[in-house]
FISEFI-63898 format. One record per residue (C-alpha): residue number from 0; residue in three letters; y, z, x. Coordinates in Angstrom, 1 decimal, always signed. Each point is the difference from the previous one (the first is absolute). Layout:
N
+-----+-----+--------+--------+--------+
:   n : res :  north :     up :   east :
+-----+-----+--------+--------+--------+
: NUM : ALA :      Y :      Z :      X :
...
+-----+-----+--------+--------+--------+
//
This chain:
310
+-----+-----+--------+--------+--------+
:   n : res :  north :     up :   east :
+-----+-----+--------+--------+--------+
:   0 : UNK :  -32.2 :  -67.7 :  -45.6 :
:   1 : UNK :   -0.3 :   +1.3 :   -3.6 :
:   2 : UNK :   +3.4 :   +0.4 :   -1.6 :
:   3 : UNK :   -1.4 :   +3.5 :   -1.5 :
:   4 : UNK :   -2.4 :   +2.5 :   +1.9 :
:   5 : UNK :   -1.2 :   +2.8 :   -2.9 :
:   6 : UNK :   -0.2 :   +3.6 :   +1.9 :
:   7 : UNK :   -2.5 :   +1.6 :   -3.2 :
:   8 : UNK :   -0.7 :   +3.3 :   +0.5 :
:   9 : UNK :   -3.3 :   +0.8 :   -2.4 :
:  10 : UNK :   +0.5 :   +3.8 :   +0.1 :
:  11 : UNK :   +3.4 :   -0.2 :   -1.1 :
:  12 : UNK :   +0.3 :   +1.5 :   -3.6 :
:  13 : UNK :   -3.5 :   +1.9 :   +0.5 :
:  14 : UNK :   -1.7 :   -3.8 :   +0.0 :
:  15 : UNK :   +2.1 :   -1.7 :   -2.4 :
:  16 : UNK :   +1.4 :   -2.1 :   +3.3 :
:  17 : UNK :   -4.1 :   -1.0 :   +0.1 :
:  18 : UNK :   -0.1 :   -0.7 :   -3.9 :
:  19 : UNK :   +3.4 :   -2.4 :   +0.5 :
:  20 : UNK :   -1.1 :   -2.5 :   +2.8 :
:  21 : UNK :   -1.8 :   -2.2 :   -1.9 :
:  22 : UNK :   +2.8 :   -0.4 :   -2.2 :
:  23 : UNK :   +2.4 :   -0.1 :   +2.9 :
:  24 : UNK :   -2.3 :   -2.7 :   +0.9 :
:  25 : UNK :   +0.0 :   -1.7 :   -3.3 :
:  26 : UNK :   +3.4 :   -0.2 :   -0.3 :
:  27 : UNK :   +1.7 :   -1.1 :   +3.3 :
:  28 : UNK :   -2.6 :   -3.3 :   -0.3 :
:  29 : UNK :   +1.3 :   -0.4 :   -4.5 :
:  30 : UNK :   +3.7 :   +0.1 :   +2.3 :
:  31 : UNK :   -0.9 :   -2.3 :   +2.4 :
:  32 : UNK :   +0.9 :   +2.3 :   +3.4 :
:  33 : UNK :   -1.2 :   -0.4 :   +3.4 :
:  34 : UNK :   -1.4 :   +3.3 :   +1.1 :
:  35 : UNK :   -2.3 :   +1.7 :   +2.3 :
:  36 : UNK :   -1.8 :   +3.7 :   -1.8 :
:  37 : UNK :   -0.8 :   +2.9 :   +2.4 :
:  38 : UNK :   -1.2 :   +3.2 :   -1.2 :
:  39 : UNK :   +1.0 :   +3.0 :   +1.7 :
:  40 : UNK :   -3.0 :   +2.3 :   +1.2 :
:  41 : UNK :   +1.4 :   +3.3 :   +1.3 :
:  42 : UNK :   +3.2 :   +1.9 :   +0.5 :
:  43 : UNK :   +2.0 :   -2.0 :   +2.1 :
:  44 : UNK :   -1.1 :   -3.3 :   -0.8 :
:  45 : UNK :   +2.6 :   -1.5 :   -1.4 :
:  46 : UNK :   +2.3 :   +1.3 :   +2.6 :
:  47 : UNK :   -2.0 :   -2.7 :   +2.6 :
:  48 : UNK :   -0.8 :   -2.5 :   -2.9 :
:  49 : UNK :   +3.8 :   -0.4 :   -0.5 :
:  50 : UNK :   +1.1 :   -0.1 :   +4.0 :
:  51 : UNK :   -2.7 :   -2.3 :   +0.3 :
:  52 : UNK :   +0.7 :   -2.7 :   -2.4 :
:  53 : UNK :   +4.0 :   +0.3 :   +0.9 :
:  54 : UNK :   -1.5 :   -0.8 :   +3.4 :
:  55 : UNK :   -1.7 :   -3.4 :   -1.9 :
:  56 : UNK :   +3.1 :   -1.6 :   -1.5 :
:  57 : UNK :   -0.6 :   +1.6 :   -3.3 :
:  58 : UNK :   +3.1 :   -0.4 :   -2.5 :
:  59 : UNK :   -0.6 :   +2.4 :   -2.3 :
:  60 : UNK :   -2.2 :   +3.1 :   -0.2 :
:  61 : UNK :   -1.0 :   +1.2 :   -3.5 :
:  62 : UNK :   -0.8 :   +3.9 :   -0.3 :
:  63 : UNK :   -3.1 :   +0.2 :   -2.6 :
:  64 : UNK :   -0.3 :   +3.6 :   -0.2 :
:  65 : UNK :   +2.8 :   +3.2 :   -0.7 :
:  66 : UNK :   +2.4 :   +1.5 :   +1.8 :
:  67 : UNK :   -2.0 :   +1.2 :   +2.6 :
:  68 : UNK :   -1.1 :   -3.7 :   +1.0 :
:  69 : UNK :   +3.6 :   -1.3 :   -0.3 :
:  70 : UNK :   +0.5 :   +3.0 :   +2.5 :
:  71 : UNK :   -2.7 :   -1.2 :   +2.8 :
:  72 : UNK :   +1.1 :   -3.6 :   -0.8 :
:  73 : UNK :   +3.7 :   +1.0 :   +1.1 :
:  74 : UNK :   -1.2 :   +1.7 :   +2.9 :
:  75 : UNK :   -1.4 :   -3.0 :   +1.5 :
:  76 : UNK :   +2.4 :   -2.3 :   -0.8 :
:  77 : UNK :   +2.7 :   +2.5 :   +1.7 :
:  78 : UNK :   -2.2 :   -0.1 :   +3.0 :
:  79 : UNK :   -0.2 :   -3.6 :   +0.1 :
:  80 : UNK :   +3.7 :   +0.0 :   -0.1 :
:  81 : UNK :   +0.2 :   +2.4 :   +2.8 :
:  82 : UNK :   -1.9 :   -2.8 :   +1.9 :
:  83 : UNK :   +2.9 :   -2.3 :   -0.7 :
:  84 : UNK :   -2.0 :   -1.5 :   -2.7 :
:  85 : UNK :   +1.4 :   -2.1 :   -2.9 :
:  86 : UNK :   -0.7 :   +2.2 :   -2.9 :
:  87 : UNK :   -1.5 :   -1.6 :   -3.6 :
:  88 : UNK :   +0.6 :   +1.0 :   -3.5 :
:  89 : UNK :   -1.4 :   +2.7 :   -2.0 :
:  90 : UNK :   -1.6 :   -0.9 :   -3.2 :
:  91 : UNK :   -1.6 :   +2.5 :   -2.2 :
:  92 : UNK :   -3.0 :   +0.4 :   -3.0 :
:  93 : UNK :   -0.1 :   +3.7 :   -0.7 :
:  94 : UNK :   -3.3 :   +0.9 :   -1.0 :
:  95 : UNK :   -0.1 :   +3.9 :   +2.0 :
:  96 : UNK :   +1.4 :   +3.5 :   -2.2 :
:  97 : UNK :   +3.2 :   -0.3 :   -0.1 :
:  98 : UNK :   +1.2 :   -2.7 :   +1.0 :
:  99 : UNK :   +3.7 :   +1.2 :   +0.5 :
: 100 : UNK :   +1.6 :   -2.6 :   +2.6 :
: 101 : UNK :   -1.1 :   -2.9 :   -2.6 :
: 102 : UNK :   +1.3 :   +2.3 :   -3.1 :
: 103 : UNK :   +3.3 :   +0.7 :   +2.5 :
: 104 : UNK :   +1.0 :   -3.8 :   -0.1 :
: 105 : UNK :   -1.5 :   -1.2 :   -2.9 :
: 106 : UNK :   -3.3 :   -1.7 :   +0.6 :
: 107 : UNK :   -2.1 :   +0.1 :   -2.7 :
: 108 : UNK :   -3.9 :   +1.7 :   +0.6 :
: 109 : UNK :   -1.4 :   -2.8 :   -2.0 :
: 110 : UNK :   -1.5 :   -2.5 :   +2.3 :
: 111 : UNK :   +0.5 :   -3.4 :   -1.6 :
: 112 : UNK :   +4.3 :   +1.0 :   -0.1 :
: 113 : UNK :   -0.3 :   +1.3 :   +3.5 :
: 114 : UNK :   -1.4 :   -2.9 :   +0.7 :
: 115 : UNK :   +3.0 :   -2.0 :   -1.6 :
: 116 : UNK :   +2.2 :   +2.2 :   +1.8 :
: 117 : UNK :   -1.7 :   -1.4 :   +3.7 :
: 118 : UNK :   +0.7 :   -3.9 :   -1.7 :
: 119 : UNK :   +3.1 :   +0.6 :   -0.4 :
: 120 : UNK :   +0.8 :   +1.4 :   +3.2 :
: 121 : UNK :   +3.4 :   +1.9 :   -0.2 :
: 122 : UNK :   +0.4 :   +1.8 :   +2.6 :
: 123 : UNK :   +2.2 :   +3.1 :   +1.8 :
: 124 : UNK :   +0.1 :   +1.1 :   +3.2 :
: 125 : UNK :   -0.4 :   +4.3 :   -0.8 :
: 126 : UNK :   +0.4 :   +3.1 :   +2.3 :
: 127 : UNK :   -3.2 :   +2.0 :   +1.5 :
: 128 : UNK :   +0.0 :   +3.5 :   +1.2 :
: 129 : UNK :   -1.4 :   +1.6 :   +2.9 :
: 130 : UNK :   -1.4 :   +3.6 :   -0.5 :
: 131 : UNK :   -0.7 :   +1.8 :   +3.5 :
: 132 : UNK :   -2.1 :   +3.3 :   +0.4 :
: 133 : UNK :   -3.3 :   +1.5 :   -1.0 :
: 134 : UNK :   -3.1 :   -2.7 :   +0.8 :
: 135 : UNK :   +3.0 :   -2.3 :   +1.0 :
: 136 : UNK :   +2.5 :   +1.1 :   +2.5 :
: 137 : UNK :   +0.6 :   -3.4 :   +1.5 :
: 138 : UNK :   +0.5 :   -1.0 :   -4.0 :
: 139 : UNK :   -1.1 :   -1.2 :   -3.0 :
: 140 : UNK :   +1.5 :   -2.8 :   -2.1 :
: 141 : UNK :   -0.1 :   +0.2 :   -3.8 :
: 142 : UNK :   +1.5 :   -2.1 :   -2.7 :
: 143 : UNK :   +0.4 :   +2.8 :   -3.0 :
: 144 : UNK :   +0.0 :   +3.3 :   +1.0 :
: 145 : UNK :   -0.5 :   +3.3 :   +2.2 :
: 146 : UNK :   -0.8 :   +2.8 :   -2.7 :
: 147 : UNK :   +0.0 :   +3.5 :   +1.5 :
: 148 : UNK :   -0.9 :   +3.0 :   -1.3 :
: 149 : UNK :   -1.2 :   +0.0 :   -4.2 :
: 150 : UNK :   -0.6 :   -3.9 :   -0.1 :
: 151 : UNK :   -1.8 :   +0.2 :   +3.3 :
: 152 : UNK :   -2.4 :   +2.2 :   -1.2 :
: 153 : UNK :   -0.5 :   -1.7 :   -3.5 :
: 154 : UNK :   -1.0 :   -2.8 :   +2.1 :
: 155 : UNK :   -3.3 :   +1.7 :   +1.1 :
: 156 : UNK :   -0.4 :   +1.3 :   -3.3 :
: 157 : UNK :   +0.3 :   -3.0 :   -1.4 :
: 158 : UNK :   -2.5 :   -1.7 :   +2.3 :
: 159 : UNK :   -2.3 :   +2.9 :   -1.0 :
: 160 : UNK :   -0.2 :   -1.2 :   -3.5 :
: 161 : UNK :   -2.4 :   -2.8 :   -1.8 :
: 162 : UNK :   +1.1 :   -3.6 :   -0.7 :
: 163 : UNK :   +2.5 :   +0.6 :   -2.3 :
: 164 : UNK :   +2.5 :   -2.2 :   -1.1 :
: 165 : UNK :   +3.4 :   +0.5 :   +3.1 :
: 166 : UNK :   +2.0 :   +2.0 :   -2.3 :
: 167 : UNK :   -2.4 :   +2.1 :   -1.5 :
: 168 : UNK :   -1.1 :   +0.7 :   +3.6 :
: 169 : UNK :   +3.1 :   +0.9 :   +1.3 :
: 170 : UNK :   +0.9 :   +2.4 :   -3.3 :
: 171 : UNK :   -3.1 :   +1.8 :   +0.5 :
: 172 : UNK :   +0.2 :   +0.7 :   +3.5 :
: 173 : UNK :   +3.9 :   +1.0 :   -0.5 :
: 174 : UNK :   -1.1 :   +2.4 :   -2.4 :
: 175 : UNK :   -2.6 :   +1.5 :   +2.5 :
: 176 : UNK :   +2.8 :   +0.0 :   +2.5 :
: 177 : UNK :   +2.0 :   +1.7 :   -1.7 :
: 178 : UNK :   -1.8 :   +3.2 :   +0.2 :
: 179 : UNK :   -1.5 :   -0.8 :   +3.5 :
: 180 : UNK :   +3.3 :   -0.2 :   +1.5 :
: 181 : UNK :   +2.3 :   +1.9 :   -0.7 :
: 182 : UNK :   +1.3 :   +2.1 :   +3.1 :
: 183 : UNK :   +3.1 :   -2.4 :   +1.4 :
: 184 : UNK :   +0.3 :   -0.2 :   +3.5 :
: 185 : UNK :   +3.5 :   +0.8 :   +1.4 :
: 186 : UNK :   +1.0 :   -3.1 :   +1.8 :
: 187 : UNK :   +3.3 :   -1.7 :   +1.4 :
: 188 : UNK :   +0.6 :   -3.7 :   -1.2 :
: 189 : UNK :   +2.9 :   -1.7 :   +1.8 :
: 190 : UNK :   +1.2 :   -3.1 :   -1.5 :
: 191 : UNK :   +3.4 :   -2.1 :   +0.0 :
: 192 : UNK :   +1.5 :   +2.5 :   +2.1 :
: 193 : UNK :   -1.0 :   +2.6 :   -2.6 :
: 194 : UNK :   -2.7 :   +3.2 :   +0.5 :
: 195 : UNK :   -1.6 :   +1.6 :   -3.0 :
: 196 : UNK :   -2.1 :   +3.0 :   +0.9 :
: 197 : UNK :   -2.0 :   +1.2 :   -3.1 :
: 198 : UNK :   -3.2 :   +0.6 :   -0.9 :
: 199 : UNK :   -1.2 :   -3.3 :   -1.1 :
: 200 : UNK :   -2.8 :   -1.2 :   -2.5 :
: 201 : UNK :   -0.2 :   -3.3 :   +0.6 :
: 202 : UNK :   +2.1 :   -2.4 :   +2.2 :
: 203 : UNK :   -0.3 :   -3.3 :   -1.8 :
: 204 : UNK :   +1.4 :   -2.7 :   +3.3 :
: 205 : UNK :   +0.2 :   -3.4 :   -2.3 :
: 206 : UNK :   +0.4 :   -3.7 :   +1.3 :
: 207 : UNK :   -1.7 :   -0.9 :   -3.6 :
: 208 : UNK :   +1.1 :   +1.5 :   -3.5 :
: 209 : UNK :   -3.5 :   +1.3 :   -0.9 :
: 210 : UNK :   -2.7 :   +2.2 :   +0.6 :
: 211 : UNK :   -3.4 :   +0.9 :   -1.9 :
: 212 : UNK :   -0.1 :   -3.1 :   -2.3 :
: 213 : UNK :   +2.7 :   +1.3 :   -2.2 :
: 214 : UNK :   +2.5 :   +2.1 :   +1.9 :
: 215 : UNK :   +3.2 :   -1.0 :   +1.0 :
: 216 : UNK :   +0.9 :   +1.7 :   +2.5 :
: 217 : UNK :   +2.6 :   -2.1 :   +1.5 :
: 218 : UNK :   +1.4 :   -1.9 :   -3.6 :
: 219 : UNK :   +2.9 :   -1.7 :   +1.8 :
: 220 : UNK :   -1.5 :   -0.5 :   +3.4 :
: 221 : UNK :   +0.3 :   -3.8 :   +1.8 :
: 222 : UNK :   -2.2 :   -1.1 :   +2.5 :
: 223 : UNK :   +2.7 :   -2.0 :   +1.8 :
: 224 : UNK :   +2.8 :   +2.2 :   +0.5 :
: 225 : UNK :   -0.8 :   +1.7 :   +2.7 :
: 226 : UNK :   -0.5 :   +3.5 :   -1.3 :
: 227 : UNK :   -2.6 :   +2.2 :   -0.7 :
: 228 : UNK :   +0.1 :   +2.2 :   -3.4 :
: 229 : UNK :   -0.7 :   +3.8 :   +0.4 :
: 230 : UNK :   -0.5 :   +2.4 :   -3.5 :
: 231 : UNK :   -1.2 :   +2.8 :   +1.6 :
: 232 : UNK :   -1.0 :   +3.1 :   -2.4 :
: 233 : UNK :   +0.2 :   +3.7 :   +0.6 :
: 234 : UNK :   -2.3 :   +2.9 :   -0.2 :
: 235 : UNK :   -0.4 :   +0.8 :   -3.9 :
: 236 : UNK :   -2.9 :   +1.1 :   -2.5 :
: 237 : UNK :   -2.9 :   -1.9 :   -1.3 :
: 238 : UNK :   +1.6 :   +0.2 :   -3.2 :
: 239 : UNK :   +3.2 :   -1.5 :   +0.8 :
: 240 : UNK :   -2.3 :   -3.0 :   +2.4 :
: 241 : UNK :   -1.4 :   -0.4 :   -3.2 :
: 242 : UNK :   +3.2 :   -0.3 :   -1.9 :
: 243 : UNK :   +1.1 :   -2.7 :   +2.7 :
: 244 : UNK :   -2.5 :   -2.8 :   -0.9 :
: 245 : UNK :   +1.7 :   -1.9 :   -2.8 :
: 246 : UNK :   +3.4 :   -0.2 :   +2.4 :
: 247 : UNK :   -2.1 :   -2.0 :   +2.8 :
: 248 : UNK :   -2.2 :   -1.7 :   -2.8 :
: 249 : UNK :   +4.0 :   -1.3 :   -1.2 :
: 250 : UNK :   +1.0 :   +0.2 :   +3.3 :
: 251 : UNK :   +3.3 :   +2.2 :   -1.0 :
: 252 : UNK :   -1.4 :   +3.5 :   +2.0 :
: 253 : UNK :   +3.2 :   -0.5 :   +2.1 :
: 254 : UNK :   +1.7 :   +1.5 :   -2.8 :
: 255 : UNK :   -2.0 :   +3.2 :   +0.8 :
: 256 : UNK :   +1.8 :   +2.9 :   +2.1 :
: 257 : UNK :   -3.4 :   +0.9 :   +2.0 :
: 258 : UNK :   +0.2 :   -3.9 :   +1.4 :
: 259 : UNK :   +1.9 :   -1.4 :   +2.9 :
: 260 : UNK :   +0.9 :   -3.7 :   +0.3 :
: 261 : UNK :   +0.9 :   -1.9 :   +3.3 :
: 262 : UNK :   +0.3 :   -2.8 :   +1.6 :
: 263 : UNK :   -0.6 :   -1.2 :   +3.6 :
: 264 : UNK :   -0.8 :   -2.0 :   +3.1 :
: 265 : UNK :   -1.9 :   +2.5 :   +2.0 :
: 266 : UNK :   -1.8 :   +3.5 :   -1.5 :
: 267 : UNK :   -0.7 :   +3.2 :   +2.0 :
: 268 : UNK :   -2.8 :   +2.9 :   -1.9 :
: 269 : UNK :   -0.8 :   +3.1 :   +2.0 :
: 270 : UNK :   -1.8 :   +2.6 :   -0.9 :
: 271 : UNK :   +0.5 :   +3.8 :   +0.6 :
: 272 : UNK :   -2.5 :   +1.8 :   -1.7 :
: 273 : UNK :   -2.7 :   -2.4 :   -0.7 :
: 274 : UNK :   -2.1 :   -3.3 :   +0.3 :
: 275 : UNK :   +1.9 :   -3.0 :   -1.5 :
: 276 : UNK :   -3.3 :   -2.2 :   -1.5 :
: 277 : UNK :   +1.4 :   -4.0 :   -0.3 :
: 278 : UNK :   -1.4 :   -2.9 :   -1.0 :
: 279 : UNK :   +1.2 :   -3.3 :   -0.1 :
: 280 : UNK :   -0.6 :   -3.0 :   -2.7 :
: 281 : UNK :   -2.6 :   +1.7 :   -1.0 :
: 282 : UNK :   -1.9 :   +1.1 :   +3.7 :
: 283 : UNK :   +0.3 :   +3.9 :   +1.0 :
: 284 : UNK :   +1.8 :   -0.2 :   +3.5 :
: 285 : UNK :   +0.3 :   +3.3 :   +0.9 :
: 286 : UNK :   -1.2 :   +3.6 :   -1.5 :
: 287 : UNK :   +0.7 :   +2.5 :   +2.5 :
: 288 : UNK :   +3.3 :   -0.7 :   +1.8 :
: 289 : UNK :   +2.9 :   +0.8 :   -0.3 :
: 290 : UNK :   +2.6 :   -2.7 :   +1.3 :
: 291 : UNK :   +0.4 :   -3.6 :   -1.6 :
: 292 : UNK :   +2.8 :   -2.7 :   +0.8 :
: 293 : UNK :   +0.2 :   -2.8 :   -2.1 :
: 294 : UNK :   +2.8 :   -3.1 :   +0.8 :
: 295 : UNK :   +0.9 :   -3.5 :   -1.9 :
: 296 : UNK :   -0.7 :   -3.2 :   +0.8 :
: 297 : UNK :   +1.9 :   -2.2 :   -1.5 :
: 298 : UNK :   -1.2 :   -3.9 :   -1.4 :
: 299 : UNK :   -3.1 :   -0.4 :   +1.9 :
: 300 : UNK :   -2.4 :   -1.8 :   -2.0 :
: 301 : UNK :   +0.1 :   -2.4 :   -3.0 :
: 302 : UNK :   -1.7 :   +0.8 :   -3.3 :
: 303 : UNK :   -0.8 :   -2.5 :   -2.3 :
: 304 : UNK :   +1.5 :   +1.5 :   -3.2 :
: 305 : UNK :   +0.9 :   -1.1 :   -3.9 :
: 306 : UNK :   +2.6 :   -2.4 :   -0.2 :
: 307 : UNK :   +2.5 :   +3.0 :   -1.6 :
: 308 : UNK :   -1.0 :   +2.1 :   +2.8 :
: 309 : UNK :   +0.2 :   -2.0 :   +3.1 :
+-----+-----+--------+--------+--------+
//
């Protein structure tokens, strides 16, 4: 069994995961690793690629796409340890949009450092979420985030758009969102014995700190302490959404009196008057329901992070 099996995904970053695997290639043979290389050919795929080769033996899995590969890689590694499994490693080379687990805990995009990062092998055991509702009522894992509301929508948007660089993507199709979405759906979120009924922008549900290559939505947020991170933010102009970017670009919008902080274990959204449109890391879950739960799982896998991260 190779110590290494590389799950590529060559759509992620609109083909740039394609333009990367020969380098990938390149590279793990200049650092010497043992590895196996499969390439993900439909949605899904890496879900089974990962359950199967946690089935093998394999020690450590690397993720060679964005957040949306990381998110089918976690899925099948939960799986597997549903099966009573012994669970490997997560290691990552960010090569899809946005990349925002890796920019979350501090792996670099550049391939040769990532790679450095996988040598040196520091590792921590982080918490994943489980997201229930819309396409996925008995759940859906995710290692990031559950975005409802404005940032679900700029997801499609942003999807929409040509191969841009991840942060001009994501601008562009915020700026779109802006005036695409603007009606608020009145909803109930119930969290750490807490409920806030309001109409609601954008419910932000964070295990990560960022979102959309260069928003921190969650700047103080840990992926081991058992918490999720809410900033939820309330109906308001386009203007004023406008006015809002530079606080997530610094990561300071709590400072803001339209946006709501939290913290918890377990998260409750229903919606009164209106769909509640979610994705998660990235993949649209839901777009016409109206009910989401969302609980905490604390220290289930191991990522191999750098050493002043691990």
């Amino acid at each position: 069994m190779k110590k290494y099996t590389v799950i590529a995904n060559p759509t992620a970053g609109h083909g740039n995961g394609l333009r990367a695997i020969p380098h990938i290639r390149q590279l793990f043979n200049e650092f010497h690793f043992e590895y196996d290389l499969v390439i993900t050919e439909r949605v899904g795929h890496a879900t089974e690629l990962a359950f199967q080769a946690t089935q093998e033996g394999c020690p450590i899995i690397v993720g060679a796409g964005g957040d949306g590969t990381l998110n089918e890689i976690v899925n099948g590694l939960m799986r597997a340890g549903k099966a009573g499994l012994p669970l490997p490693a997560i290691g990552v080379l960010g090569v899809g949009r946005g990349n925002d687990f890796g920019g979350s805990v501090g792996i670099p995009t550049d391939l040769k450092l990532a790679c450095q990062v996988l040598a040196e092998d520091h590792r921590r055991k982080i918490d994943i979420g489980c997201v229930y509702g819309g396409l996925y009522p008995e759940g859906r894992y995710f290692i990031n985030c559950v975005g409802v509301g404005f940032d679900a929508i700029g997801t499609i948007e942003a999807a929409k758009l040509p191969r841009w660089g991840g942060f001009l993507s994501f601008f562009v199709a915020i700026l779109k969102t802006i005036f695409l979405y603007n009606k608020a759906p009145l909803a109930t979120i119930k969290y750490d014995s807490q409920n806030l009924t309001q109409r609601s922008l954008m419910i932000s549900i964070m295990n990560g700190r960022r979102l959309g290559g260069a928003f921190w939505m969650a700047p103080n947020a840990k992926q081991d302490d058992g918490l999720l991170d809410l900033c939820i933010a309330q109906q308001m102009s386009p203007v004023r959404i406008f006015m809002l970017i530079p606080h997530f670009l610094r990561g300071t919008q709590a400072s803001q009196k339209t946006i709501t902080t939290g913290r918890a274990a377990t998260i409750e959204i229903t919606g009164h008057d209106g769909s509640l449109p979610a994705q998660t890391d990235g993949e649209i879950i839901c777009l016409n329901d109206s009910h989401l739960e969302i609980e905490l799982l604390p220290r289930q896998i191991d990522v191999i992070l750098p050493a002043r991260r691990a």
